[in-house]
N, CA, C and O atoms as a MOPAC input file, in Angstrom:
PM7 MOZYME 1SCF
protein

 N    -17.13300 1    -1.41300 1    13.66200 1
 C    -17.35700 1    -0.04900 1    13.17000 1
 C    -18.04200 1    -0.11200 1    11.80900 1
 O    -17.98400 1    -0.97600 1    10.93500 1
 N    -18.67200 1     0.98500 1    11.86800 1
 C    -19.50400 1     0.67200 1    10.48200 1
 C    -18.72500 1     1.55300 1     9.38600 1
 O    -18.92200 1     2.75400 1     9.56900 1
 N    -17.89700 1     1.26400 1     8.30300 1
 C    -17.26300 1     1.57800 1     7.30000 1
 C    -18.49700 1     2.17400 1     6.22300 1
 O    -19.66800 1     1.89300 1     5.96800 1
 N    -17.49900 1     3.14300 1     5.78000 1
 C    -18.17300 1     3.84800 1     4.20700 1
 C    -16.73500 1     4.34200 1     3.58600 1
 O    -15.67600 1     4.16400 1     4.18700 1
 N    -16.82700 1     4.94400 1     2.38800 1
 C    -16.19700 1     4.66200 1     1.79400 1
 C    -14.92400 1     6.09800 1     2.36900 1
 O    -15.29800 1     7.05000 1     3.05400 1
 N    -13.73100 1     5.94200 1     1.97400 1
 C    -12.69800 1     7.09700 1     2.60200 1
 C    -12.45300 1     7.97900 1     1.69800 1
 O    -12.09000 1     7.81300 1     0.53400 1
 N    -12.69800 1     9.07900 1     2.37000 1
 C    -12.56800 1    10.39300 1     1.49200 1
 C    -11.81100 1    11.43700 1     1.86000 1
 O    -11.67900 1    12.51400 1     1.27900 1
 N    -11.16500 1    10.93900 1     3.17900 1
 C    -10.17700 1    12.35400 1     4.07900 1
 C     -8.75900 1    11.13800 1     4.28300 1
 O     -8.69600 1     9.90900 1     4.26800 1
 N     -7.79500 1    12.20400 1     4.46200 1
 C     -6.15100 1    11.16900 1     4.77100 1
 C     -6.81700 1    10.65500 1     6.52500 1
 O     -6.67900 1     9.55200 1     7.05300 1
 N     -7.47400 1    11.78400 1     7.04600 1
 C     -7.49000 1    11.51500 1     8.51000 1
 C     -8.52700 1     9.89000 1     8.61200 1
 O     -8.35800 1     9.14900 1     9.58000 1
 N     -9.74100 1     9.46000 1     7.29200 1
 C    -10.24400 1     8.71800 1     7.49000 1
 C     -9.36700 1     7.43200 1     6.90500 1
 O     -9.54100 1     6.26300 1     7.24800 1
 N     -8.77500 1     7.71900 1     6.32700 1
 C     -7.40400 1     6.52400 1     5.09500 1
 C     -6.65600 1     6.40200 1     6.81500 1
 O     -6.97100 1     5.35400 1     7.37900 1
 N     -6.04100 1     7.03500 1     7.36700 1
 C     -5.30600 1     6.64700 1     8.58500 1
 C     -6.41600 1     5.57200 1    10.02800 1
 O     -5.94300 1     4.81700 1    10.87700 1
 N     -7.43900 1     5.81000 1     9.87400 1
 C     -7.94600 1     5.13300 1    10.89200 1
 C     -8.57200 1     4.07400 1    10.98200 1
 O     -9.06800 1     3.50200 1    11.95300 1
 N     -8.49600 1     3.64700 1     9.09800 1
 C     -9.09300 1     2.58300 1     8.36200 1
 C     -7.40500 1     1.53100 1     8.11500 1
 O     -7.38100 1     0.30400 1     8.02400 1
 N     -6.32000 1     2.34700 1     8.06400 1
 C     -4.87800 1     1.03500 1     7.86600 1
 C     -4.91200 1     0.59100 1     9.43100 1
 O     -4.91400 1    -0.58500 1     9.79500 1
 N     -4.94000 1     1.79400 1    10.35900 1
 C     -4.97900 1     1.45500 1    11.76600 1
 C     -6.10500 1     0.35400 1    12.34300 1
 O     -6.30400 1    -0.04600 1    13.48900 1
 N     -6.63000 1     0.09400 1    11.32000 1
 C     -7.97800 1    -0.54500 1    12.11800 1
 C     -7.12200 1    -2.42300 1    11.70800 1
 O     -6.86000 1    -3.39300 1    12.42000 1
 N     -6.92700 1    -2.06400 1     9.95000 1
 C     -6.47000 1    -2.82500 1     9.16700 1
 C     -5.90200 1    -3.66300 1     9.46500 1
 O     -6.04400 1    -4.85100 1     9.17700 1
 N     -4.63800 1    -2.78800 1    10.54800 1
 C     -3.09900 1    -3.98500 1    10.78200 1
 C     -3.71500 1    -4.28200 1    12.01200 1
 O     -2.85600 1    -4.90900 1    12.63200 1
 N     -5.23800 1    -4.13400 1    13.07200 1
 C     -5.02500 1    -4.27600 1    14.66900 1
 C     -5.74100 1    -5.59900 1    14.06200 1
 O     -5.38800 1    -6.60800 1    14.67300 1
 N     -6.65300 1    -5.84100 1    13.01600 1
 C     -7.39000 1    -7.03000 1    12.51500 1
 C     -6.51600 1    -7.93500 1    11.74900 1
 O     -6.63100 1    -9.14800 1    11.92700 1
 N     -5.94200 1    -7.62500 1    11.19600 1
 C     -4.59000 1    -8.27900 1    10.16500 1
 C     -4.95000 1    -9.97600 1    10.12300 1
 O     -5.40300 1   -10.61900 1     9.17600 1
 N     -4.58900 1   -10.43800 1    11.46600 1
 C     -4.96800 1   -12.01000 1    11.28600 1
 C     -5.79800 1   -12.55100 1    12.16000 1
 O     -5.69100 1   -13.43400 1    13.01100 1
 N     -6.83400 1   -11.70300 1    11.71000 1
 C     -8.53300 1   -12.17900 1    12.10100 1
 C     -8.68000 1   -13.52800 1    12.02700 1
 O     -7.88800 1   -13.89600 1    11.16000 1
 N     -9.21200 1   -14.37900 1    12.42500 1
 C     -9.44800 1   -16.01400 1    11.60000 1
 C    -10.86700 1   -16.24800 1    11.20400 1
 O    -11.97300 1   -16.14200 1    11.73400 1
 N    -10.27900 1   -16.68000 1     9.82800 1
 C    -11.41900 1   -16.90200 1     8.88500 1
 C    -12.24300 1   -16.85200 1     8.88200 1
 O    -12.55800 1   -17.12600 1    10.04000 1
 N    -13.44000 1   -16.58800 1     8.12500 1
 C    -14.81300 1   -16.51600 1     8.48900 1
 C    -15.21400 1   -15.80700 1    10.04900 1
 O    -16.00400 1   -16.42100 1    10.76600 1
 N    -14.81500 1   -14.91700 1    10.36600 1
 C    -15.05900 1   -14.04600 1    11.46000 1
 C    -15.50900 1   -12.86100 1    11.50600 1
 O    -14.83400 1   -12.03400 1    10.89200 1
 N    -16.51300 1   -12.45700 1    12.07900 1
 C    -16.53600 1   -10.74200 1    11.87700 1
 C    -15.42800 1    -9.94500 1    11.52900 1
 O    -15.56400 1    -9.02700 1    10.72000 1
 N    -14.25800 1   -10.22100 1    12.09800 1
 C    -13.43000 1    -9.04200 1    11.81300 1
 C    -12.55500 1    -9.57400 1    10.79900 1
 O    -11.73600 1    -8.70500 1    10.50200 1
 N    -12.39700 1   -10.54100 1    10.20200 1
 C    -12.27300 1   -11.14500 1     8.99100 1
 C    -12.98500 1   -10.51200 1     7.92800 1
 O    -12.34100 1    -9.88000 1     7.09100 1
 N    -14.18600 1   -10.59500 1     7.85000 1
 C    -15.03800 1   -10.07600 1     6.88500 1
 C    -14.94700 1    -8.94300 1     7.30800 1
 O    -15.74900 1    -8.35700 1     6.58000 1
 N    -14.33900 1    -7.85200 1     8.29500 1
 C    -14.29000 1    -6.51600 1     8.42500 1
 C    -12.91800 1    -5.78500 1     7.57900 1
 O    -12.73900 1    -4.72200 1     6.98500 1
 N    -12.08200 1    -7.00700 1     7.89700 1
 C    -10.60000 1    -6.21900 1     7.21900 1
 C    -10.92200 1    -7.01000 1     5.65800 1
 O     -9.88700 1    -7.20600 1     5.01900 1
 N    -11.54600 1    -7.23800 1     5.32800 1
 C    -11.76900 1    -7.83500 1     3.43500 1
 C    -13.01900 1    -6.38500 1     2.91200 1
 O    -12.96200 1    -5.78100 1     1.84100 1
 N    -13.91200 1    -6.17700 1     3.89100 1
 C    -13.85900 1    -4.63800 1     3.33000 1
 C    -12.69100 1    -3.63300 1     3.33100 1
 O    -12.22700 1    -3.16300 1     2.29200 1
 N    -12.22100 1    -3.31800 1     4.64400 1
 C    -11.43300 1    -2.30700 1     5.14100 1
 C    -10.33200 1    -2.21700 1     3.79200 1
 O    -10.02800 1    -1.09700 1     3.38100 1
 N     -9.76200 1    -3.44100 1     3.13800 1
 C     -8.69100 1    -3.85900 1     2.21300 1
 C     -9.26800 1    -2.93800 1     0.91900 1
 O     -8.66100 1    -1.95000 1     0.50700 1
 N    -10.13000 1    -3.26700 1     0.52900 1
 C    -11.10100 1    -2.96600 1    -0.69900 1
 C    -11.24700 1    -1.37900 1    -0.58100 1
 O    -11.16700 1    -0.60500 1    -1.53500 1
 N    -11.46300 1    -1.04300 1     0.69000 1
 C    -11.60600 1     0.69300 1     0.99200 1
 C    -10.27500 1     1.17500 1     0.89000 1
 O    -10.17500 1     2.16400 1     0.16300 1
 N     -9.05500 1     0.70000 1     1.48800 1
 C     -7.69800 1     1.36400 1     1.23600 1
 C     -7.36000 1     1.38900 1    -0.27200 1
 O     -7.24600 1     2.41300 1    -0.94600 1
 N     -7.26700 1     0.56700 1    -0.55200 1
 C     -7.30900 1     0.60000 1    -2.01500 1
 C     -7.83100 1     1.31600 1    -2.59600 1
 O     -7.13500 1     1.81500 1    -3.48100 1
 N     -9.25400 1     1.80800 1    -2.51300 1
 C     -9.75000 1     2.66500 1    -3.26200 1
 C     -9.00300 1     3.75200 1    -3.27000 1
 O     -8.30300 1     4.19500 1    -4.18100 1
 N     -9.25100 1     4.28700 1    -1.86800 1
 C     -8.63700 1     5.13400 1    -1.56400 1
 C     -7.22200 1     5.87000 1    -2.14500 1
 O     -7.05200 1     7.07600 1    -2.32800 1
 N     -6.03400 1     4.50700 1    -2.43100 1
 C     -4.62300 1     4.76600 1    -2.43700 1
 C     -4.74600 1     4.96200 1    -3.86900 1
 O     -4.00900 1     5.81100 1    -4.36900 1
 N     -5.86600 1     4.07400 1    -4.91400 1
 C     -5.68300 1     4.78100 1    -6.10200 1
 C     -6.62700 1     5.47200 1    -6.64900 1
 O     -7.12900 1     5.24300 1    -7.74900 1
 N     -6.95500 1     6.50200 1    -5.77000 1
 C     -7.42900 1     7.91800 1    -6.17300 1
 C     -6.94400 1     8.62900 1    -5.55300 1
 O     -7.30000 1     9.75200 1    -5.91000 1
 N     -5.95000 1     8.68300 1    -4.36700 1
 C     -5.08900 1     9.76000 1    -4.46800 1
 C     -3.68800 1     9.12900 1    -3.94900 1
 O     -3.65100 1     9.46600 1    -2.76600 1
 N     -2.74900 1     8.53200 1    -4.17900 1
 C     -1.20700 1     8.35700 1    -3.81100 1
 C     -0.91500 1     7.92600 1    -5.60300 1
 O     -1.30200 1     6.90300 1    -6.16800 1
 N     -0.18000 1     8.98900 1    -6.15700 1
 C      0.74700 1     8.39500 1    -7.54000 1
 C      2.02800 1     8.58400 1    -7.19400 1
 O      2.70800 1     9.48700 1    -6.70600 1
 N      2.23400 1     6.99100 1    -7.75300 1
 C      3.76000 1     6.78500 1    -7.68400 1
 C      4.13000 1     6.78200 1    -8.60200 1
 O      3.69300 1     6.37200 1    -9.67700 1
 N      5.54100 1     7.52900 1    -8.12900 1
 C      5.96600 1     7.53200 1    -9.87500 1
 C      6.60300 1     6.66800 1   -11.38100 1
 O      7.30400 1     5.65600 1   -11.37700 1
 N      6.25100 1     7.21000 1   -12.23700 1
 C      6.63000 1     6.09000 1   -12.99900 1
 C      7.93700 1     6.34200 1   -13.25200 1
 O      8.40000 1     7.48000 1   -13.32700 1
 N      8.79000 1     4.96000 1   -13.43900 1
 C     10.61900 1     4.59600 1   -13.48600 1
 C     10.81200 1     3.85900 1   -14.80000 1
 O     10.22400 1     2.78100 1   -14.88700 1
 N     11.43800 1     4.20500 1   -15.69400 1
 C     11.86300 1     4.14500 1   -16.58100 1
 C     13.44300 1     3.40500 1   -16.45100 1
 O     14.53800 1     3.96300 1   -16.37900 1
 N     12.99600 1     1.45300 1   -16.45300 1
 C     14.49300 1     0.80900 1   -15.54400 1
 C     15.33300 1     0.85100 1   -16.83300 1
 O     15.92500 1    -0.22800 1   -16.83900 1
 N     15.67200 1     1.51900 1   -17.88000 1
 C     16.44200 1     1.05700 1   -18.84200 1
 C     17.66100 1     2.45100 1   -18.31000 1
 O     18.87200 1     2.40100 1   -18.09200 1
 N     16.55900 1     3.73500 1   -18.24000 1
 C     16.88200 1     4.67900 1   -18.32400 1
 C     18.23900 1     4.99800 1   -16.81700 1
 O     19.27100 1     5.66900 1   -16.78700 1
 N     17.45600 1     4.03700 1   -15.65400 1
 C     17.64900 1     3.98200 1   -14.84100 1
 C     19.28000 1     3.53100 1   -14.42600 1
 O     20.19600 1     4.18700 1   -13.93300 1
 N     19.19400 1     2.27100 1   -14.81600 1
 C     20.22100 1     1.21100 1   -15.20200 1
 C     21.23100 1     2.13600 1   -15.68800 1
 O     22.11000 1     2.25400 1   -14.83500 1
 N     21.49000 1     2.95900 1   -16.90000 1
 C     22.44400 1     3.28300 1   -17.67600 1
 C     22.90600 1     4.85600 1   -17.07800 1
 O     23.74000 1     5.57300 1   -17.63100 1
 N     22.19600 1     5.18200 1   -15.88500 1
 C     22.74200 1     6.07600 1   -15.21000 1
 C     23.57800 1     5.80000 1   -13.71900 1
 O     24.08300 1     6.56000 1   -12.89200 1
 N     23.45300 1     4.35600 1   -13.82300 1
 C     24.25800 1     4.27700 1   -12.54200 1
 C     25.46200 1     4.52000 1   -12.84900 1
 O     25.87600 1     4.74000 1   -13.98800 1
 N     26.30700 1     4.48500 1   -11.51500 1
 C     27.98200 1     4.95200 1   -11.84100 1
 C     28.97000 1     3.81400 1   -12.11600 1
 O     29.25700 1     2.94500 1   -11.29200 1
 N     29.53500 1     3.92100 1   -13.55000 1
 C     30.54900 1     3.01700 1   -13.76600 1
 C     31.26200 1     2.07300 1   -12.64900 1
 O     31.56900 1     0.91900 1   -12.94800 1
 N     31.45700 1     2.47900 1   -11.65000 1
 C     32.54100 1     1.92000 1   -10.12300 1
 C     31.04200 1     0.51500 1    -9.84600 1
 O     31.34200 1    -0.58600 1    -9.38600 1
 N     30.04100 1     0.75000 1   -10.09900 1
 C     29.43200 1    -0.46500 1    -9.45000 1
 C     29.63200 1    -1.93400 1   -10.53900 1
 O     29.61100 1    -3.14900 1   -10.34500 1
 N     29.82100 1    -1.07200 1   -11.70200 1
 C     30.42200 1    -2.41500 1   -12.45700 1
 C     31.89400 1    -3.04200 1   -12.54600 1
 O     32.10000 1    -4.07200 1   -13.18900 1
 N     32.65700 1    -2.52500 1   -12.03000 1
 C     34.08000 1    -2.66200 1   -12.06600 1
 C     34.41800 1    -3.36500 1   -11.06700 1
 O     34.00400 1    -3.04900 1    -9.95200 1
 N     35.34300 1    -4.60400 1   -11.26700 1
 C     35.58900 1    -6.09100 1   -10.83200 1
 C     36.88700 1    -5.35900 1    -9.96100 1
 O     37.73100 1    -4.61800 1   -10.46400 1
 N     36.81800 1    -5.71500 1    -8.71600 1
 C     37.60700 1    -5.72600 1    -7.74300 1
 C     38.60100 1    -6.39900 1    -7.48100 1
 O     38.49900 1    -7.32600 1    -6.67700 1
 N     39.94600 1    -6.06800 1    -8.16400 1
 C     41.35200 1    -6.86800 1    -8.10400 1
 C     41.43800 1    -7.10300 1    -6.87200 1
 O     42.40700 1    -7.71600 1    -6.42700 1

């Protein structure tokens, strides 16, 4: 398939689908060199539109509930 770059969720879905059916292409193969674009296009893709959020582990940590630290007689 001839790839360009993804600009719709419906084209991001048919480009991971293509992704995992190529997954372990062997080396130096057309579809090797197809999923090393396809990789490069999801990516683009995931960071221009999926934000994850940012976690603050200190903040995180000191809100868990006392009972997960407490030693079990």
């Amino acid at each position: 398939m001839n790839w360009n770059i993804l600009n719709t969720e419906a084209e991001y879905q048919k480009a991971i689908t293509r992704t995992l059916a190529v997954f372990h292409a062997p080396e130096e193969s057309k579809e090797a060199r197809e999923l090393a674009l396809l990789l490069l296009l999801v990516k683009d893709y995931e960071d221009k539109h999926i934000v994850l959020p940012e976690i603050n582990i200190i903040k995180e940590y000191f809100q868990l509930p006392a009972e997960l630290f407490l030693k079990a007689s």
